[in-house]
N, C-alpha and C positions, 0 to 999 in steps of 0.2 A: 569411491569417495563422493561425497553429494558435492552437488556444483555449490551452494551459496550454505553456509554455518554459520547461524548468529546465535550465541553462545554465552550466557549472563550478560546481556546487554542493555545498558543504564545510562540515561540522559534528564539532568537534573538542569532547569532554567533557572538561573539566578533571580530574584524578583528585585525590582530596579526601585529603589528608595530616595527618598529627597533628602539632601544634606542635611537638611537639621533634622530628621528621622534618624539617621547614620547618627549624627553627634551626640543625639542625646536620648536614642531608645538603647538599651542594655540588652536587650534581647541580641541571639544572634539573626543572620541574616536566613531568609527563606528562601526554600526550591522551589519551583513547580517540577512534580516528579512524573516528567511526561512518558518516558520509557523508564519501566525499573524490574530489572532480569528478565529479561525474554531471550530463550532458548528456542530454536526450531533450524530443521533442515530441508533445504529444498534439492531436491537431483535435478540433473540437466533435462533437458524438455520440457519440466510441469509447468504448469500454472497452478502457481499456493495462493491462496487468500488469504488475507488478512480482512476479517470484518466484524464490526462493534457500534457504538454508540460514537458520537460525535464525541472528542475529548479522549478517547479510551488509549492515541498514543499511535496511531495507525500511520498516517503521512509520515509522523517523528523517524519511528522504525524504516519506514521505506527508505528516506533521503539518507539515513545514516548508511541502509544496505548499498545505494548509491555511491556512496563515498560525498555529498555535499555537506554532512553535519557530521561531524565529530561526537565522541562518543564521551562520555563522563566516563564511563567504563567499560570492558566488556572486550569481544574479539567480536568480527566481520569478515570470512573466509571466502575469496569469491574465486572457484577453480583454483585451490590451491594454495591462494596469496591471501596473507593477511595485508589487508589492504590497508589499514593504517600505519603500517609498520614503511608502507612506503616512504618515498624524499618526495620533497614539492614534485620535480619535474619528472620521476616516474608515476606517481599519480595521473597527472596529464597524461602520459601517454598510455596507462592502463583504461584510465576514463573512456578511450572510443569504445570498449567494449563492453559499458553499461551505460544506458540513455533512460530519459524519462517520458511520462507520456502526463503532462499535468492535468488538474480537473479545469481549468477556466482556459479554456483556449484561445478565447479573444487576451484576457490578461497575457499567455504565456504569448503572443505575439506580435511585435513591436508595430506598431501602427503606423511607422514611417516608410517600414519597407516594404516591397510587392512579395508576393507569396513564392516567386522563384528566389529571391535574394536571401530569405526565413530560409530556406528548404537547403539553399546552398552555402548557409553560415556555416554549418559543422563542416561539409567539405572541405570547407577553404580554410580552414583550419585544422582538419584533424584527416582529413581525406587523400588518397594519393592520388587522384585525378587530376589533372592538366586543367588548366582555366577552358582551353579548347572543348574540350568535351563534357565540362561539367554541366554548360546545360543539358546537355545530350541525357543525362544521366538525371537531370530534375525534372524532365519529361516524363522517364519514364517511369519515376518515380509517381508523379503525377497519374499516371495511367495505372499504377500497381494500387493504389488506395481509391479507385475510383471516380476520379476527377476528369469528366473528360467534356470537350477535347479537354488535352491539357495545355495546349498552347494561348486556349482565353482563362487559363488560371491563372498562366505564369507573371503575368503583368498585376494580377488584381490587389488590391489591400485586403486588410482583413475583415473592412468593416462591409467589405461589397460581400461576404458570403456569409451563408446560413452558418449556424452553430452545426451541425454534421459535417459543413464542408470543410469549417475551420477544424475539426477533431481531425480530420482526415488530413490536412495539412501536418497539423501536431504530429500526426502519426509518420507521415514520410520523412519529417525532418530527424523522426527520433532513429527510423532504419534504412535513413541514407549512409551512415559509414559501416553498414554493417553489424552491429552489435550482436553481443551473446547473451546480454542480462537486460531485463527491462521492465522497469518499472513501472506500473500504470496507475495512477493517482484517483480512481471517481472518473474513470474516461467516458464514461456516459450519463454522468449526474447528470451534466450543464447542455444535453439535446434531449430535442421531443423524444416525448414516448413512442412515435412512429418510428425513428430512426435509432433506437438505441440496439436493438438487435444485426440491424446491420454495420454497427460498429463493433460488436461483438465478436460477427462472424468474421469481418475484418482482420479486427488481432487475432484472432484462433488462425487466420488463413495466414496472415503472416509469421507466425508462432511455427506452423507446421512449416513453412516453404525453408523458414532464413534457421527453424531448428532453435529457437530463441527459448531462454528461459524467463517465465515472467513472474513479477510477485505483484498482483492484482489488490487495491488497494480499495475497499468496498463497505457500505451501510447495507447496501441489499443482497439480503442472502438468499431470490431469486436469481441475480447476476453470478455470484460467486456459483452457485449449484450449476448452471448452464456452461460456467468458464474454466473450473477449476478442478484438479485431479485432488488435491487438499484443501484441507481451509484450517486456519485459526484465530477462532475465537479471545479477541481481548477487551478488558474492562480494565481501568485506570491504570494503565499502563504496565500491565500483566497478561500474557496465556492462561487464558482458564483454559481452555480444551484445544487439541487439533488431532488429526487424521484424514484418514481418506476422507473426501467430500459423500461417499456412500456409505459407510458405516456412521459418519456426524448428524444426516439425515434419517438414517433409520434408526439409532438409539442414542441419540445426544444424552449424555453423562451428567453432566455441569449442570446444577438449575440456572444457570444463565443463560446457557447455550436452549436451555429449554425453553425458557421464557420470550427467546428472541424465534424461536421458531411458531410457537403458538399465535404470534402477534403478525404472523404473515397472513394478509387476506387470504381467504379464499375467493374463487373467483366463481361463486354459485350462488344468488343472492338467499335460495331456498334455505343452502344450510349455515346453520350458524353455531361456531366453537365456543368453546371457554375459554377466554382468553388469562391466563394468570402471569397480570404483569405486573412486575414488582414493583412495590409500597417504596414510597420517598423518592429523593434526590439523588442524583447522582453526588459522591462526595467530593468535596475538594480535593486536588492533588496537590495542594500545600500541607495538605495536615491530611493525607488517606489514614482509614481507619487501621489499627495494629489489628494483626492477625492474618484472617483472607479479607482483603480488599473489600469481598460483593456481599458478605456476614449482613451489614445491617439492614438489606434490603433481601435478604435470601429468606424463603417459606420454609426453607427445611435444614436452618441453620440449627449447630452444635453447641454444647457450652465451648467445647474446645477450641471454634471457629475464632471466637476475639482472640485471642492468645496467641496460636500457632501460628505460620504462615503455612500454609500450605504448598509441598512440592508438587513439579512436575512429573508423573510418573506413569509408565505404559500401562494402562487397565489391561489390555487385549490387545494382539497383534497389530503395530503402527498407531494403535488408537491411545492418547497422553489426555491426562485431567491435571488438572491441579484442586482435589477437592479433598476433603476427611472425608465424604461418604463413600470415599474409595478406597481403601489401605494399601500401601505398597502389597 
C-alpha cells in the first residue's frame, strides 16, 4: 500500500468581495480553483516532485498533504489514515509524523527567539524528551545538519546567519521529533547558488538515515531530476503528467511537460536549442478554460481539447498523462 494517496483532490478559495458587491451584484460568488482533482501516489522512502509554473497549485497540494489546509474536496491517506477524517486532538498527535521544511526561512523563523529555543519548540510540545536533555538533543541536532560548533549556533538569532544556515535550522526543527513524511516547500529557492546542492545532499542524507518520505515542492526541474525517484507535472491546478523521474526525462508525453524541459538552459554557450515555449498567458483560475486547462496555449492542440477534460490515465508502465494525444 503506498504510504501518502491524494485522490480527487480540490481546493477552491473563496474570492472576498465588498459589501455593497455582495448586495447588489447578482452574479454568484467566485473561486480561485487552486487545487482541482489531483490524483497521485507516493510509496514510503521516495522523494515525488511536485513541479510547474508559479500559480499551477503546488504549496496548495503540499499543505493540504500536511494536514494544515483543508480540502474542499477529495481524500489525503497518509500510511493508512485518512487524515481528515481525524478529531481536532487526534490530528495533533498524528501531526508529529509529518513536518514542513518552508521556502523563506528567515520568514518561517520567529526573530525573537535564539535558534536553540526554534529547534526546541516542536519538542517541547510534541516531543518525549525531558527539559533535562532536550538541549542535549538540539546539539546534536545542530551537528547532524551541519552547524558547527553547535554550541555558537544555539544562542544565535536568525538574523546573525546566512540564508544556508538558517535552511539548515529549518531543517533540524522540521526532524527533531522524528517524522515520517515531509514536506519540502522551494528549500533551495531562497540560498545562493553555491549552497543549494549542499542542502540538497542534506535532505537526501537525511531522507536516507531517518527513512523519511518526502514530497519536494519545486519550479526547477534541475533540482527535482537530482532529488526525486518521481515527479509530477502541474499546470492550473491539475496533473498533466507524472512517473518515474527517468522515463519523464527521456520521453515526456504532455506538451507541457515538454515545453518546460526545452526551456532548461543548457550549460554550453556553443550550443543553442529551439526553445518552443508556449504562446500567451497563463489563464486565470477564476474562470480556467473548459475542457484541458493547457488547450489555449498548447502547439498540438485538438478540436476535442476545449470540450473534453482530459483524464488521468497510464500511457506505459507507472508513466500517467492527462492528454487526447494519448487514448486510454
Amino acid at each position: 500500500m503506498p504510504f501518502l494517496e491524494v485522490h480527487d483532490l480540490k481546493k477552491f478559495f473563496p474570492v472576498q468581495r465588498s459589501l455593497i458587491a455582495q448586495l447588489f451584484s447578482g452574479a454568484s460568488a467566485q473561486n480561485v480553483r487552486a487545487v482541482d482533482g489531483v490524483s497521485f501516489t507516493v510509496e514510503k522512502g521516495d522523494v515525488f516532485g511536485l513541479v510547474g509554473e508559479s500559480g499551477s497549485g503546488k504549496t496548495t497540494t503540499g499543505r493540504i498533504t500536511a494536514g494544515l489546509t483543508k480540502p474542499t474536496q477529495g481524500h489525503v491517506t497518509v500510511d493508512g489514515t485518512e487524515i481528515f477524517s481525524l478529531k481536532k486532538t487526534e490530528l495533533r498527535k498524528f501531526r508529529k509524523r509529518m513536518q514542513l521544511v518552508y521556502q523563506d526561512p528567515l520568514s518561517s523563523l520567529n526573530p525573537k527567539m535564539t535558534i536553540g529555543d526554534a529547534i526546541g519548540e516542536p519538542l517541547r510540545y510534541l516531543g518525549d524528551e525531558k527539559s533535562s536533555k532536550r538541549r542535549d538533543k538540539i546539539i546534536k541536532l545542530l551537528t547532524d545538519v551541519g552547524l558547527s560548533p553547535p554550541e555558537s549556533f544555539y544562542a544565535r538569532y536568525p538574523h546573525q546567519l546566512s540564508g544556508g544556515q538558517r535552511q539548515r535550522v529549518v531543517i533540524a526543527r522540521a526532524i527533531s521529533i522524528g517524522p515520517e513524511y515531509l514536506v519540502a516547500d522551494e528549500p533551495v529557492a531562497m540560498v545562493d547558488v553555491s549552497v543549494r546542492a549542499q542542502i540538497m545532499d542534506l535532505l537526501l542524507t537525511m531522507q536516507r538515515q531517518l527513512n523519511l518520505t518526502i514530497l519536494l515542492i519545486t519550479h526547477d526541474l534541475a533540482v527535482a531530476k537530482y532529488m526525486c525517484n518521481k515527479i509530477a507535472v502541474m499546470y492550473l491546478g491539475k496533473v498533466m503528467e507524472y512517473g518515474k523521474t527517468e522515463d519523464l526525462f527521456k520521453n515526456p508525453l504532455h506538451p507541457y511537460t515538454q515545453a518546460l524541459l526545452q526551456a532548461v538552459p543548457i550549460p554550453d554557450p556553443r550550443k543553442r536549442s529551439e526553445k518552443k515555449i508556449p504562446s500567451g498567458e497563463i489563464p486565470s483560475p477564476l474562470n480556467p478554460p473548459k475542457g484541458c486547462v493547457f488547450h489555449p496555449r498548447c502547439p498540438m492542440v485538438l478540436e476535442r481539447c476545449s470540450v473534453d477534460v482530459p483524464q488521468l490515465v497510464e500511457y506505459e508502465s507507472g508513466h500517467f498523462v492527462a492528454c487526447h494525444l494519448y487514448p486510454r
